[in-house]
C-alpha positions as CSV (number, residue, x, y, z in Angstrom):
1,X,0.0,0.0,0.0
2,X,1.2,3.4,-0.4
3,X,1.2,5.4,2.2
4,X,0.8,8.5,0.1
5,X,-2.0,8.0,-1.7
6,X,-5.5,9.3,-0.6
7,X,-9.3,8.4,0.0
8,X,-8.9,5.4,2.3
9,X,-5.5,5.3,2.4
10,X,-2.7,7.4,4.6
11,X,-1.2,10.6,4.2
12,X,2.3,11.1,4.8
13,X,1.9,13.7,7.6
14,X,-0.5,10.9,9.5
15,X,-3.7,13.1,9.4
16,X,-5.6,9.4,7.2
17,X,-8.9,8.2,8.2
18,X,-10.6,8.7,11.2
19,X,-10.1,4.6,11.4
20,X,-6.7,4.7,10.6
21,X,-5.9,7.4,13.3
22,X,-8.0,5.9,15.9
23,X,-5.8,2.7,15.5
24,X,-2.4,4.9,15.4
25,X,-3.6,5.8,18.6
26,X,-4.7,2.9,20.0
27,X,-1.1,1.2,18.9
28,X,0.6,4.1,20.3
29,X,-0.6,5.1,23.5
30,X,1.3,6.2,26.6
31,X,2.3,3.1,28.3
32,X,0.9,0.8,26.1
33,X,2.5,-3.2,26.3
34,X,0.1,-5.0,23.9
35,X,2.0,-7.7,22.2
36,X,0.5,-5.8,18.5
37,X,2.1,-2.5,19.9
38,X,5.5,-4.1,20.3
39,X,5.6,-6.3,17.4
40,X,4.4,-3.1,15.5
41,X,7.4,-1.3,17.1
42,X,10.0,-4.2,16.5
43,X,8.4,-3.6,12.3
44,X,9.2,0.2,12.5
45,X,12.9,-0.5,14.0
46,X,13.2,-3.3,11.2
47,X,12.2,-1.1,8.6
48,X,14.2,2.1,10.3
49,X,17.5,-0.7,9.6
50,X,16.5,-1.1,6.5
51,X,16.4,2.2,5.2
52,X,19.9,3.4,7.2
53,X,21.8,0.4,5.6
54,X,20.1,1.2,1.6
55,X,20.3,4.6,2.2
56,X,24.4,4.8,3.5
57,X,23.6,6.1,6.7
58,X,20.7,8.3,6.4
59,X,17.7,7.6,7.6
60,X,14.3,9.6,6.3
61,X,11.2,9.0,8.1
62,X,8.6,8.8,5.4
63,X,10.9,6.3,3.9
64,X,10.6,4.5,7.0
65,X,6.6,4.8,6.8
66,X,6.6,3.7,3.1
67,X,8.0,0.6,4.0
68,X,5.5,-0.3,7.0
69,X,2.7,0.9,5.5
70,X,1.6,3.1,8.0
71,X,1.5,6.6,8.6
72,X,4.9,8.8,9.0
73,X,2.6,9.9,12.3
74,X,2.5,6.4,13.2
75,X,6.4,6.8,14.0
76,X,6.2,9.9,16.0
77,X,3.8,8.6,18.5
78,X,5.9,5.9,19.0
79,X,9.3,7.3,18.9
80,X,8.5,10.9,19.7
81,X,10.7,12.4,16.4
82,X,13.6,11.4,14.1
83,X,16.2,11.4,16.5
84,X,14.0,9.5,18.7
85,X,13.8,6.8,15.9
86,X,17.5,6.8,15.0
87,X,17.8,6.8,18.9
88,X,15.7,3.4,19.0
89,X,17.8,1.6,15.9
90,X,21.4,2.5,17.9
91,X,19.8,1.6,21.3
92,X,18.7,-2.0,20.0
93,X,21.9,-2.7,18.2
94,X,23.9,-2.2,21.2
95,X,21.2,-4.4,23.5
96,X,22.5,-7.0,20.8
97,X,25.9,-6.5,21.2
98,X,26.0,-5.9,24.9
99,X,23.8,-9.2,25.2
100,X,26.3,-11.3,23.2
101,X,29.9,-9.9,24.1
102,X,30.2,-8.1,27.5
103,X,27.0,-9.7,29.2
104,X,26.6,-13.2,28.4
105,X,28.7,-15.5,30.4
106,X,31.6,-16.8,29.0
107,X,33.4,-20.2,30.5
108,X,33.6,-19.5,34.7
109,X,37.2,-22.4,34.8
110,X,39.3,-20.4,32.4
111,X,41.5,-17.8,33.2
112,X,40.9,-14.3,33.2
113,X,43.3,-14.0,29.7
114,X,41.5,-17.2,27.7
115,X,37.7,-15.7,28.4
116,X,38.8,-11.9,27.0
117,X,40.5,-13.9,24.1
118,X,37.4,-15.5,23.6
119,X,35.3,-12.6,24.3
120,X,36.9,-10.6,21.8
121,X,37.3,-12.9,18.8
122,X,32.9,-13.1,19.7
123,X,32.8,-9.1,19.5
124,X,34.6,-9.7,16.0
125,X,32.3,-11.5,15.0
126,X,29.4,-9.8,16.2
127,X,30.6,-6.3,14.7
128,X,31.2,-8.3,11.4
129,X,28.4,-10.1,11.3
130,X,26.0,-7.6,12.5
131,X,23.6,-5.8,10.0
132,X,24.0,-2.4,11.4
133,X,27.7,-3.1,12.6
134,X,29.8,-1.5,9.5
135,X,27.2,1.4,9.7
136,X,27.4,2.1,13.8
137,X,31.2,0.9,14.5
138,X,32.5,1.5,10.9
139,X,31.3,5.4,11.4
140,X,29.0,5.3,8.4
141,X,25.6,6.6,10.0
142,X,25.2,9.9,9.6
143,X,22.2,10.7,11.3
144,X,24.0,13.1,14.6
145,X,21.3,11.7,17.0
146,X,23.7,8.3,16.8
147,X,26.7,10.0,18.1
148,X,25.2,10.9,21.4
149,X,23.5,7.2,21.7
150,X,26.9,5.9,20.9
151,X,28.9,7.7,23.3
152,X,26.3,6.7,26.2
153,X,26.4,2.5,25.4
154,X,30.3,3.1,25.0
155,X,30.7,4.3,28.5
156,X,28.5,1.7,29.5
157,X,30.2,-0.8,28.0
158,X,33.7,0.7,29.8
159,X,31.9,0.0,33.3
160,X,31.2,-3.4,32.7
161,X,35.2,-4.5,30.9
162,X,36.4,-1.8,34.5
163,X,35.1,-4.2,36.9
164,X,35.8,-7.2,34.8
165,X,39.7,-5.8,35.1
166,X,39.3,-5.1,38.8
167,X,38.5,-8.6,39.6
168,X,41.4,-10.1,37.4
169,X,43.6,-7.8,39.4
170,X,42.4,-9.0,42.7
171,X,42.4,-12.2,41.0
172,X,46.2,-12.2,41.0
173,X,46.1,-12.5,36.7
174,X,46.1,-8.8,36.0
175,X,48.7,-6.1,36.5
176,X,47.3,-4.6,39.3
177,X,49.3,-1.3,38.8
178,X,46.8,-0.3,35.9
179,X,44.0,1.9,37.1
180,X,41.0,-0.4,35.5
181,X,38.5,2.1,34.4
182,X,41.5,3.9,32.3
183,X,42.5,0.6,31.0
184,X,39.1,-0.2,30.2
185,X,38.6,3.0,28.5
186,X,42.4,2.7,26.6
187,X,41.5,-1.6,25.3
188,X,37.7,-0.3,24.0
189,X,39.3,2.7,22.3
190,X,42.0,0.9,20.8
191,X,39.6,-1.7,19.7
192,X,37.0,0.8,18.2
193,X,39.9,2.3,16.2
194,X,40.9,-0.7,15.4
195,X,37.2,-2.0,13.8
196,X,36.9,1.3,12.6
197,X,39.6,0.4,10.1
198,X,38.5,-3.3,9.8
199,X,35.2,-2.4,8.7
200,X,36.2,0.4,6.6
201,X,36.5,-1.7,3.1
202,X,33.7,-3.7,1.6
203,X,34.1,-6.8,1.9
204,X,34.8,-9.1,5.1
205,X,37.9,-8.1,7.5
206,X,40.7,-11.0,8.2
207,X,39.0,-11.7,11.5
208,X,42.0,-13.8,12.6
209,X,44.6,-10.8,12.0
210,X,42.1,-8.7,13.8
211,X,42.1,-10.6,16.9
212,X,45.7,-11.1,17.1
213,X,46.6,-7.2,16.7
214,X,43.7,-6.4,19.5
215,X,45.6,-9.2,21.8
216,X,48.8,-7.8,21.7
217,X,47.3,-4.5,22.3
218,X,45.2,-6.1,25.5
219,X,48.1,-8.6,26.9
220,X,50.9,-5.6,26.7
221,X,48.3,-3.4,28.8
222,X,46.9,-5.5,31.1
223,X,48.5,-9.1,32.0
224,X,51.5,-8.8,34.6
225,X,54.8,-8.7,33.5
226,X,57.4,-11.6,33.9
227,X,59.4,-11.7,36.9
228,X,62.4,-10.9,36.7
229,X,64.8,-8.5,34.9
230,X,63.4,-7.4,31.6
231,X,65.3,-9.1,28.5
232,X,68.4,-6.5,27.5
């Protein structure tokens, strides 16, 4: 259906039918939890996706509304304005990432050094295999309401790998002379840097070389050094 045609159908700027508003509504209302209002709010994010990742980082909201076939009011009520929607898209690709990388539990009888190893060859996967990870990591959205989403999961995201540090430190397998929140901060930078480059061609990133480089970067940071003398 398009969502610009008239009569029965919807307008662009929402004001359709009295049916169709009346059911905006109904979807849309303050606190509603109905399963139809989230599944119609998982289609809008969906579509949202979409149209960032054909567009090359831009995101139009009619577009958006074309695809669902519903009206570009629809979205507002739901996600209050555009940077509200581009809000929502960068919000529930870092609930995926944070769920699969620095959330989930990785194996409790390894060492402190083998479950980041295996944490960060997940998070290049993740960032490689994700839809929206190019577009998000690999600096290619260009709406600015991403940039202040980003910065906000980021510093989440250097809480949780602080107190991970801390406890490898009082763990006895860290360097304990490292302030953790600024090593935290210094590996995540590093990293982002570092997929920010990996992501920056077309095709795949050699995942293996992009693991090893982070490693070295992590180990010389964070894991104590060898007793004794260092080599001449």
């Amino acid at each position: 259906m398009d969502t610009r045609s008239g009569g029965s159908g919807t307008e662009r700027d929402g004001r359709g039918s009295g049916g169709t508003r009346a059911r905006d509504r109904a979807q849309a209302a303050p606190g509603a939890v109905s399963p139809r209002g989230r599944a119609t709010r998982a289609r809008l994010l969906a579509e949202a996706q979409e149209v960032i990742l054909a567009s090359g980082g831009h995101l139009e909201v009619a577009a958006v509304a074309r695809r669902a076939e519903v009206s570009a009011g629809l979205l507002y009520r739901y996600f209050g304005s555009k940077d509200g929607l581009v809000a929502a898209v960068v919000n529930t690709f870092y609930d995926g990432y944070d769920s699969e990388v620095f959330t989930t539990r990785l194996d409790t009888g390894a060492s402190w050094p083998e479950r980041e190893h295996d944490r960060i060859a997940r998070e290049i996967d993740f960032l490689c295999d994700a839809p929206l990870g190019r577009m998000i990591v690999g600096r290619r959205l260009r709406e600015p309401a991403a940039a202040h989403v980003d910065a906000e999961r980021v510093a989440r995201q250097i809480d949780i790998a602080a107190r991970s540090i801390a406890r490898g430190q009082a763990d006895g397998e860290l360097d304990a002379s490292v302030d953790p929140r600024l090593a935290a901060a210094a590996v995540l930078g590093a990293f982002r840097e570092l997929m920010a480059e990996a992501l920056s061609g077309e095709g795949d990133p050699p995942r293996a070389a992009v693991l090893d480089a982070m490693w070295r970067v992590g180990s010389s940071l964070l894991l104590r050094p060898p007793a004794g003398p260092p080599p001449a």
